[in-house]
C-alpha positions in Angstrom: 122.7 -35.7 -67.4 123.9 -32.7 -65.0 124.6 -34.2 -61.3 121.8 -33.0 -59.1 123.4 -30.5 -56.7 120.9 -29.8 -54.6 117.5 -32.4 -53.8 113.8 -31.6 -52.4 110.9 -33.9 -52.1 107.5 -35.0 -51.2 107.4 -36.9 -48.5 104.4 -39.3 -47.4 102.7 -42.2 -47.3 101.6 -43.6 -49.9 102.5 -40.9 -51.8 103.2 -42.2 -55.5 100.2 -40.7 -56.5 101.5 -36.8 -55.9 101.7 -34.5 -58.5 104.2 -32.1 -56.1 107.3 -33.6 -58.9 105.3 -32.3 -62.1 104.9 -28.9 -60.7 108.3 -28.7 -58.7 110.1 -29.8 -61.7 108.1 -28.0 -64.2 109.7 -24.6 -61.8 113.4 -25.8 -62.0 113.2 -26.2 -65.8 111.5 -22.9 -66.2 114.0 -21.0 -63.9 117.3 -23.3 -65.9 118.0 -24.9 -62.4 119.7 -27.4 -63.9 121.4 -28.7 -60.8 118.3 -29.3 -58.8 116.3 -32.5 -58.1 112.8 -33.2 -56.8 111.1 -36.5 -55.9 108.5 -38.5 -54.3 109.6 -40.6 -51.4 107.6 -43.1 -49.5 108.1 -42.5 -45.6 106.2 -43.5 -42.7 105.4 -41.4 -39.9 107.3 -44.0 -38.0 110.5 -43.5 -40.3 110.0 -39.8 -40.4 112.5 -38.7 -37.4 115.4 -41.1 -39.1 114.7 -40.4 -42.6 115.0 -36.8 -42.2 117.7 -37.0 -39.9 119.5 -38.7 -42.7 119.9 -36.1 -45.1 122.9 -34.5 -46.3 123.8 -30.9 -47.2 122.6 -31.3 -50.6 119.1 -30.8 -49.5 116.6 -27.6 -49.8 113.4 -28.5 -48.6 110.7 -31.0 -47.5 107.1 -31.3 -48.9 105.0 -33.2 -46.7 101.7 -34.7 -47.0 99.3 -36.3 -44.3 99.8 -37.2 -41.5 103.1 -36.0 -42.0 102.0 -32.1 -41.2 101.8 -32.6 -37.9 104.1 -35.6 -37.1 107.1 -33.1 -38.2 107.0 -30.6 -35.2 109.0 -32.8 -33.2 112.1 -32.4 -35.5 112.2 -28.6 -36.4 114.1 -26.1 -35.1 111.4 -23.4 -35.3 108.1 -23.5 -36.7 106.7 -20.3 -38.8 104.1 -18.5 -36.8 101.4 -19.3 -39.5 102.1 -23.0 -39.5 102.1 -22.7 -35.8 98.5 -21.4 -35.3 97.0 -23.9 -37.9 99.0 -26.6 -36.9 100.4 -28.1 -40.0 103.3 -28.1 -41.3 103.3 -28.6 -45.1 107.0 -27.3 -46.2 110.4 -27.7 -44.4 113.3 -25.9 -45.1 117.0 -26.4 -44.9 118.7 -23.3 -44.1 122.3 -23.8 -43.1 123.7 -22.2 -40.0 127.0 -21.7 -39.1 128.7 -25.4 -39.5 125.1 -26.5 -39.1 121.6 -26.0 -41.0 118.3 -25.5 -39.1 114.9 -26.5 -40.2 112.2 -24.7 -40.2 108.9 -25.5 -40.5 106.1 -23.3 -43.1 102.5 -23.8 -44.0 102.0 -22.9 -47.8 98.7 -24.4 -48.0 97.5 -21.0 -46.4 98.8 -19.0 -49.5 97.2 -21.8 -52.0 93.5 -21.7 -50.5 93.9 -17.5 -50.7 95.9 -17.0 -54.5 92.8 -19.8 -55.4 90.0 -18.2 -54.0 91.2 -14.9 -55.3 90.7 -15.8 -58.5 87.3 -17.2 -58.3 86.3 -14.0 -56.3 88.3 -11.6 -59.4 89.4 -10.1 -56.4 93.1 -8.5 -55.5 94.6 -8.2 -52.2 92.0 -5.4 -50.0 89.3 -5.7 -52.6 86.1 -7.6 -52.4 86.6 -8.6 -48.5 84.8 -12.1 -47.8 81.5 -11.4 -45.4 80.5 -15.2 -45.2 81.6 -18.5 -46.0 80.8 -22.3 -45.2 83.8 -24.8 -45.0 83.1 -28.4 -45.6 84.6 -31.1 -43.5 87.1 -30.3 -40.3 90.5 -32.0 -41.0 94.0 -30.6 -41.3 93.1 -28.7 -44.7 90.0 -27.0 -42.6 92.4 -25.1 -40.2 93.8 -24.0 -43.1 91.0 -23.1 -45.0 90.2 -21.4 -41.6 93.6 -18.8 -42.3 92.7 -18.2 -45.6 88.7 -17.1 -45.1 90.3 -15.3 -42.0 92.8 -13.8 -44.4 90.3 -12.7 -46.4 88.0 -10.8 -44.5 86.0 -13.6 -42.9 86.2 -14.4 -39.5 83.1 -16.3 -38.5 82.3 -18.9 -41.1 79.8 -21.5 -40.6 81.9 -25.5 -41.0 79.7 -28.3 -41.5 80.8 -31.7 -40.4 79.9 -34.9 -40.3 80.6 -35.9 -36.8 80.3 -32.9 -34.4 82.4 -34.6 -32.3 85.8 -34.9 -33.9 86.0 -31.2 -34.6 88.9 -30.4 -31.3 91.7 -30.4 -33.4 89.7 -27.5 -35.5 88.3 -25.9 -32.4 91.7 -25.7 -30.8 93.2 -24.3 -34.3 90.6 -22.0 -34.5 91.0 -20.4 -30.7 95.2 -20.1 -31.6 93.9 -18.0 -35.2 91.6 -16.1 -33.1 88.4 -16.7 -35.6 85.0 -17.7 -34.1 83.8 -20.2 -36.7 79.9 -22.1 -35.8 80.0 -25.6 -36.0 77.2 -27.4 -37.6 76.2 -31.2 -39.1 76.4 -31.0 -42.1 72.7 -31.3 -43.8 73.2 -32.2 -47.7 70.6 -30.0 -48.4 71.2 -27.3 -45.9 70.7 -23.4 -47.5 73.9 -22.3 -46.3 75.5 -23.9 -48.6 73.9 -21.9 -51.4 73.4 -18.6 -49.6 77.4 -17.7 -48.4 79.8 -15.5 -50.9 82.0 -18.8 -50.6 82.2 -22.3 -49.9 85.4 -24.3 -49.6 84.7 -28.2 -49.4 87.2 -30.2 -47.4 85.7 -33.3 -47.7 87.9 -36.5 -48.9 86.7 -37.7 -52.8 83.1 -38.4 -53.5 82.3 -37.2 -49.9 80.8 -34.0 -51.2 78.3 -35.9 -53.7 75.5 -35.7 -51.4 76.0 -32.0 -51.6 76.1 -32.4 -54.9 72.5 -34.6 -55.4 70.9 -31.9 -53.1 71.8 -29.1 -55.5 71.1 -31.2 -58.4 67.4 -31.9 -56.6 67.3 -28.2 -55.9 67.7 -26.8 -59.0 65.3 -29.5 -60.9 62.4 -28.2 -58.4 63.1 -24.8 -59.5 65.5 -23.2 -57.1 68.0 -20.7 -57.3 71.2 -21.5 -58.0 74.2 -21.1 -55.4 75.3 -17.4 -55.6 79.0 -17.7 -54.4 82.0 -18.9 -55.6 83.2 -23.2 -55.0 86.5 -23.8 -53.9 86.5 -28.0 -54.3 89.8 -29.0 -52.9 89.4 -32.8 -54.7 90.8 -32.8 -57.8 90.8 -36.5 -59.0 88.1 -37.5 -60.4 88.3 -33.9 -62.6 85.5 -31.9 -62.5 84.1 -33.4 -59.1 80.2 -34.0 -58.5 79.7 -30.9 -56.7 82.0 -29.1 -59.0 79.8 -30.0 -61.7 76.5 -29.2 -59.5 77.7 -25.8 -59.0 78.4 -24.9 -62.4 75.2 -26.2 -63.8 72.5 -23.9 -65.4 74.9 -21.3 -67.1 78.1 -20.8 -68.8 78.9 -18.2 -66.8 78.7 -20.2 -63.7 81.4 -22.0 -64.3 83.7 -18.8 -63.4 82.6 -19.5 -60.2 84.2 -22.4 -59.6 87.6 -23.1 -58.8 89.0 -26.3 -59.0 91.3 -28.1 -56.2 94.0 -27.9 -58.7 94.7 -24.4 -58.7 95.2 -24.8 -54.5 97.7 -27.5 -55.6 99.1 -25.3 -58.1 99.7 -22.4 -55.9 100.7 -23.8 -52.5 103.5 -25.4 -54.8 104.5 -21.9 -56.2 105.0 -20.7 -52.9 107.4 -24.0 -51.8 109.4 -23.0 -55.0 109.8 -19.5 -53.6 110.8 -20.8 -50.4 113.1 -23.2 -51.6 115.0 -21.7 -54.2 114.8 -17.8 -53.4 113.1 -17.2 -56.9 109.8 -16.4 -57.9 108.1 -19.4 -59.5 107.1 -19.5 -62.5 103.4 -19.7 -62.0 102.8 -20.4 -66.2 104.9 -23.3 -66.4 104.2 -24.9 -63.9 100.2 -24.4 -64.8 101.0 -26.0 -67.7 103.0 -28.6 -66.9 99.8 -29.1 -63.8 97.4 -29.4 -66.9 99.0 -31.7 -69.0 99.5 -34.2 -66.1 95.9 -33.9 -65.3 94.6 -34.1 -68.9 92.9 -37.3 -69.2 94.6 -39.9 -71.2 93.4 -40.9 -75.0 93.5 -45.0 -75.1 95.1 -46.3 -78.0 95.8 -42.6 -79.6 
């Protein structure tokens, strides 16, 4: 077994459950990066400041999970201006500096959302610009959601939320991106849902299923299905509630849904990029993505 000469990881809390190994792995295999070695590592936000302060030369890069995205500006050297304006920090990198190294801090969650919604929108970079959207939920991964419908085309989408009332954190993300989103409680059954080119749901597991039983309910009573395309961020369980709401009636609605996966799969691309200087090898690591997420046969 080749010595690893040079280590990333994904760093969190818990954070067994990650699938940042398969696809970072998956890359170094593809691109015969023999020497390199990626991980999962349990670490606290408390531990954070020593555990990164710890590391040797051998080390490229940092994935972080929450709450980890925001706990890390403390301890970089300089922050990307895109992580900067959404205010998470998903990717740090160690790029040596005279006798020392510096870290900076990047946001490739940004690049995930976009690279996914492009491709249920069929769209390339300039075409098919986004004139309205709803984002579900108003955590870290809605500022960055925020970036990527901003990106886009669409600077004024509608966020429903369950609690109108721990949205600052967005609102103040929102003012540094310079997009003008409406705030609204988020009514299962609400229209907007179904009437916007896209929606991007936020929302932890099984939070969405409400979303989900309204549109079930709709469609029964003879309603028109949503017309735009689902980004579900969840990917576990695989497809989700809403996922499968979305899709229902036609074949040819399931194009129009993208699942949480291919965000994962992209963002993950990107941190390869960054890390290693090379263009990731999107294919591999898709597959590699798949197999992991295929559900096991009992007893085959």
């Amino acid at each position: 077994m080749t010595e690893a000469t040079r280590r990333a990881a994904v760093l969190g809390h818990p954070v067994a459950h990650s699938l940042s190994p398969v696809l970072h792995s998956a890359a170094y295999r593809a691109l015969g990066l023999d020497g390199w070695e990626y991980t999962a590592i349990d670490v606290t936000e408390e531990r954070l400041r020593g555990f990164v302060e710890g590391l040797d030369d051998a080390w490229a890069g940092l994935s972080l999970t929450m709450p980890l995205k925001q706990v890390v500006f403390g301890l970089l050297d300089h922050v990307e201006p895109l992580a900067e304006v959404v205010g998470a920090v998903n990717t740090v990198l160690f790029q040596p500096t005279g006798s020392g190294r510096t870290l900076v801090g990047a946001n490739t969650d940004v690049h995930g959302l976009v690279a996914a919604l492009r491709e249920g929108l069929g769209s390339s970079p300039g075409e098919r610009p986004v004139a309205s959207a709803v984002v579900l939920g108003a955590g870290a991964t809605a500022a960055s959601t925020l970036a990527a419908l901003a990106e886009l085309g669409c600077t004024s989408p509608t966020v429903l939320v369950r609690s109108l009332g721990r949205t600052g954190g967005l609102q103040r993300a929102a003012h540094r991106m310079g997009v003008t989103p409406r705030f609204e409680l988020l009514d299962p059954a609400s229209a907007r849902v179904r009437d916007v080119d896209v929606v991007v749901s936020t929302l932890p597991s099984r939070a969405a299923d409400p979303v989900a039983e309204a549109l079930t309910a709709h469609a029964a009573a003879g309603g028109a299905a949503p017309r735009g395309v689902l980004l579900d961020v969840v990917y576990d369980p695989r497809p989700t509630a809403l996922s499968r709401a979305w899709a229902a009636g036609a074949p040819d609605r399931e194009g129009l849904v993208v699942g949480g996966e291919r965000m994962l799969l992209h963002q993950a691309a990107e941190q390869v990029r960054l890390m290693t200087g090379q263009v990731a090898p999107l294919a591999a690591m898709a597959a590699a993505l798949e197999e992991a997420l295929a559900p096991s046969v009992a007893g085959a």
